[in-house]
C-alpha atoms as an extended CHARMM CRD file, in Angstrom:
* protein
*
        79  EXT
         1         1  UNK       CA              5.0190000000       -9.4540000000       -4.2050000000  PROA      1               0.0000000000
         2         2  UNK       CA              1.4560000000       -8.7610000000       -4.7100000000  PROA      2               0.0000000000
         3         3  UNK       CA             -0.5360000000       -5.8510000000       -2.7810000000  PROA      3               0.0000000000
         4         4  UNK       CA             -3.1770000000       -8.1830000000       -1.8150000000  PROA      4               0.0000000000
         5         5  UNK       CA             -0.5450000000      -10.5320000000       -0.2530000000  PROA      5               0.0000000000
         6         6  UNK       CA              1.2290000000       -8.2380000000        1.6280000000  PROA      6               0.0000000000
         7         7  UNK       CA             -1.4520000000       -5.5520000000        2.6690000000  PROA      7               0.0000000000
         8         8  UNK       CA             -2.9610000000       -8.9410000000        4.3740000000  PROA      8               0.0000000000
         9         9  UNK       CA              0.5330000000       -9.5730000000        6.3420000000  PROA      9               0.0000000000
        10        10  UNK       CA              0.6270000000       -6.2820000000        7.3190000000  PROA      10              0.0000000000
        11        11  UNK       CA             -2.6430000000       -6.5880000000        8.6640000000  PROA      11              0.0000000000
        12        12  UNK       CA             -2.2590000000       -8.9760000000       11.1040000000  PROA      12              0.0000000000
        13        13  UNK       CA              0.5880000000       -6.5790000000       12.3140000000  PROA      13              0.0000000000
        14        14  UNK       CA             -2.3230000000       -3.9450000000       12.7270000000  PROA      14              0.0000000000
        15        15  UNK       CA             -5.7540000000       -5.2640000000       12.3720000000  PROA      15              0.0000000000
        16        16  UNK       CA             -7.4350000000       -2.2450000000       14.0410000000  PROA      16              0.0000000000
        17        17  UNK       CA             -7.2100000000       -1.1330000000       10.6180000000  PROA      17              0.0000000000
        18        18  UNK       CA             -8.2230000000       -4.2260000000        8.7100000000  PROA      18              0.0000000000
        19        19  UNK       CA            -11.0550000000       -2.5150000000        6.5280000000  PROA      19              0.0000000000
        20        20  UNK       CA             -9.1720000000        0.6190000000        5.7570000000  PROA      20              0.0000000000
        21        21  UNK       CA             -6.1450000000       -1.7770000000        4.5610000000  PROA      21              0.0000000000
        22        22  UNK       CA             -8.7000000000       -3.9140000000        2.6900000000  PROA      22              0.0000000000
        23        23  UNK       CA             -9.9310000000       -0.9620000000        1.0140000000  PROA      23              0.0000000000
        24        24  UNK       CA             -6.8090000000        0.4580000000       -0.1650000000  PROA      24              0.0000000000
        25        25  UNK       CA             -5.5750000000       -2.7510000000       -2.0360000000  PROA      25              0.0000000000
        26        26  UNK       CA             -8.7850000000       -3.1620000000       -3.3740000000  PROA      26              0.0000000000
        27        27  UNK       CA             -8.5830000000        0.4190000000       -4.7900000000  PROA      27              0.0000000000
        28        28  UNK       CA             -4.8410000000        0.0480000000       -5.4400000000  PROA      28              0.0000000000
        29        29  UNK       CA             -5.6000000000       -3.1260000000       -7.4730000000  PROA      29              0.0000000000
        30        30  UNK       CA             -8.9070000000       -1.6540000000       -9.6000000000  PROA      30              0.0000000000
        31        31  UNK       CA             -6.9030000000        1.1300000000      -11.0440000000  PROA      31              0.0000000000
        32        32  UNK       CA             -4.1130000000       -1.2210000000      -12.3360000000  PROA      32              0.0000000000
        33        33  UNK       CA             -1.4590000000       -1.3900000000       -9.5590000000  PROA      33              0.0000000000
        34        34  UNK       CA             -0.7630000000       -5.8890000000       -8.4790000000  PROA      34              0.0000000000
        35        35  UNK       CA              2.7960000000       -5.3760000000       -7.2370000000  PROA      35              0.0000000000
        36        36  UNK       CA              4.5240000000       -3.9110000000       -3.9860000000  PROA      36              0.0000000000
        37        37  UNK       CA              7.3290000000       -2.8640000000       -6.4620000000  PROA      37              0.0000000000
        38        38  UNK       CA              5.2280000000       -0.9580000000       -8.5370000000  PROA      38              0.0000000000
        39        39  UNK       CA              3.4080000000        0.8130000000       -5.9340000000  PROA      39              0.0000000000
        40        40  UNK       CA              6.1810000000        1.8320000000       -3.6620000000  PROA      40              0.0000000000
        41        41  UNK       CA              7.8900000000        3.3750000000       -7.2590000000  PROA      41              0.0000000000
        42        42  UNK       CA              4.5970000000        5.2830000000       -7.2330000000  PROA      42              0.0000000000
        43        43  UNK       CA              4.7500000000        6.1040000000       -3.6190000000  PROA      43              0.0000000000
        44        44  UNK       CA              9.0380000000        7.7360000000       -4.6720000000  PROA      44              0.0000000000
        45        45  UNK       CA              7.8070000000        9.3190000000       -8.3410000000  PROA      45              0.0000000000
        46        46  UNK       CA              4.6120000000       10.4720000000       -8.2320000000  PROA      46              0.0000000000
        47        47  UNK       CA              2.8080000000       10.0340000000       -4.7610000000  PROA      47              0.0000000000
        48        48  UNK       CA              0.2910000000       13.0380000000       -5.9930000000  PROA      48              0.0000000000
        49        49  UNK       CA             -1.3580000000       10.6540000000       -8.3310000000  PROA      49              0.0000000000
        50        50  UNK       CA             -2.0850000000        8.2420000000       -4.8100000000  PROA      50              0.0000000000
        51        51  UNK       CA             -4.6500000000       11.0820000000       -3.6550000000  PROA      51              0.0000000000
        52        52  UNK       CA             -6.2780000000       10.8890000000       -7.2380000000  PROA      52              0.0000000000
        53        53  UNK       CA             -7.3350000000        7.0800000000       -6.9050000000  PROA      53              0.0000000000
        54        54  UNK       CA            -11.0140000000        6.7880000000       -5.7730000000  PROA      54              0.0000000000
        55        55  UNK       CA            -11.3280000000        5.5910000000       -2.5130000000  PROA      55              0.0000000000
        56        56  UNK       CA             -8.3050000000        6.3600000000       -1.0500000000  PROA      56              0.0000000000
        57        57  UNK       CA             -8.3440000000        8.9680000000        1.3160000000  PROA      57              0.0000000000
        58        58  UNK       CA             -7.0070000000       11.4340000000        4.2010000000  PROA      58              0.0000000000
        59        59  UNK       CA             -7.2460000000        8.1030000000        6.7310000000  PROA      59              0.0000000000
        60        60  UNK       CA             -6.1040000000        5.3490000000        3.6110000000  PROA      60              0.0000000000
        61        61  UNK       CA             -3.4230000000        7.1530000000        1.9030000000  PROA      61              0.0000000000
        62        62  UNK       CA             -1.1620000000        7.2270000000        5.2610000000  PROA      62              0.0000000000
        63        63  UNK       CA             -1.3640000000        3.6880000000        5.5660000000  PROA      63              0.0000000000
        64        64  UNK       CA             -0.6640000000        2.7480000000        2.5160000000  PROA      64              0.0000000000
        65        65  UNK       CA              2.6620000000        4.9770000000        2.7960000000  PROA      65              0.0000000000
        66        66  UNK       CA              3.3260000000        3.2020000000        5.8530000000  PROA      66              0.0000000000
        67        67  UNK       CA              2.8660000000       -0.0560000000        4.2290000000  PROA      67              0.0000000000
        68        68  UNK       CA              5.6010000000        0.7570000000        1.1650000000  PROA      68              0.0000000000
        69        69  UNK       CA              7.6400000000        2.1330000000        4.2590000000  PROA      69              0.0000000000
        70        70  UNK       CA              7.5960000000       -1.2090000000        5.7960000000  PROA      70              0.0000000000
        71        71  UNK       CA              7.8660000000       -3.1990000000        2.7810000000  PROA      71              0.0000000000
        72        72  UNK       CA             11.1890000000       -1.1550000000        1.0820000000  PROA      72              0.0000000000
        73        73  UNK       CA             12.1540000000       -1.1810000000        4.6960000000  PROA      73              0.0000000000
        74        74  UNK       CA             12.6600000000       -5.3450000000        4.7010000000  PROA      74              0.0000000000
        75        75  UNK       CA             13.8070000000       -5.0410000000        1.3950000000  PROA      75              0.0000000000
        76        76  UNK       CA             16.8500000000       -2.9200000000        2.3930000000  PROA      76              0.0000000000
        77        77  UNK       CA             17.0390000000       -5.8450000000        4.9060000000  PROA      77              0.0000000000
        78        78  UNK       CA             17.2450000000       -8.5340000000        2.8550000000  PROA      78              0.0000000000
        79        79  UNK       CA             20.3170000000       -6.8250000000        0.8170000000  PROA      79              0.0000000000
């Protein structure tokens, strides 16, 4: 699935942080991540390399954890 896709369903699960989630996919996207797959392998390898991107930060880089979270979580689910 792509990021943009799902960081806009998660969104509407918490869209008190709409412009922080928008942000992170954006940044996500412009340093050559388009898949939930490939950044949730990130997220299990090398999740250092998250705090390197510009733009994500101490209040983005949670989220977008708890995004992969949710997304291997249904995932699992679907097995």
């Amino acid at each position: 699935m792509k990021i943009g896709a799902y960081f806009d369903q998660y969104e509407q699960a918490r869209p008190e942080c709409r412009s922080l989630l928008h942000r992170g996919s954006f940044a996500l996207r412009r340093n050559g991540l388009e898949t939930m797959e490939e950044l949730c392998e990130l997220c299990r390898s090398k999740p250092e390399q998250l705090a390197e991107v510009r733009s994500i930060g101490p209040q983005t880089l949670p989220l977008i954890l708890a995004v992969c979270a949710k997304y291997q979580g249904e995932q699992e689910q679907r097995m």
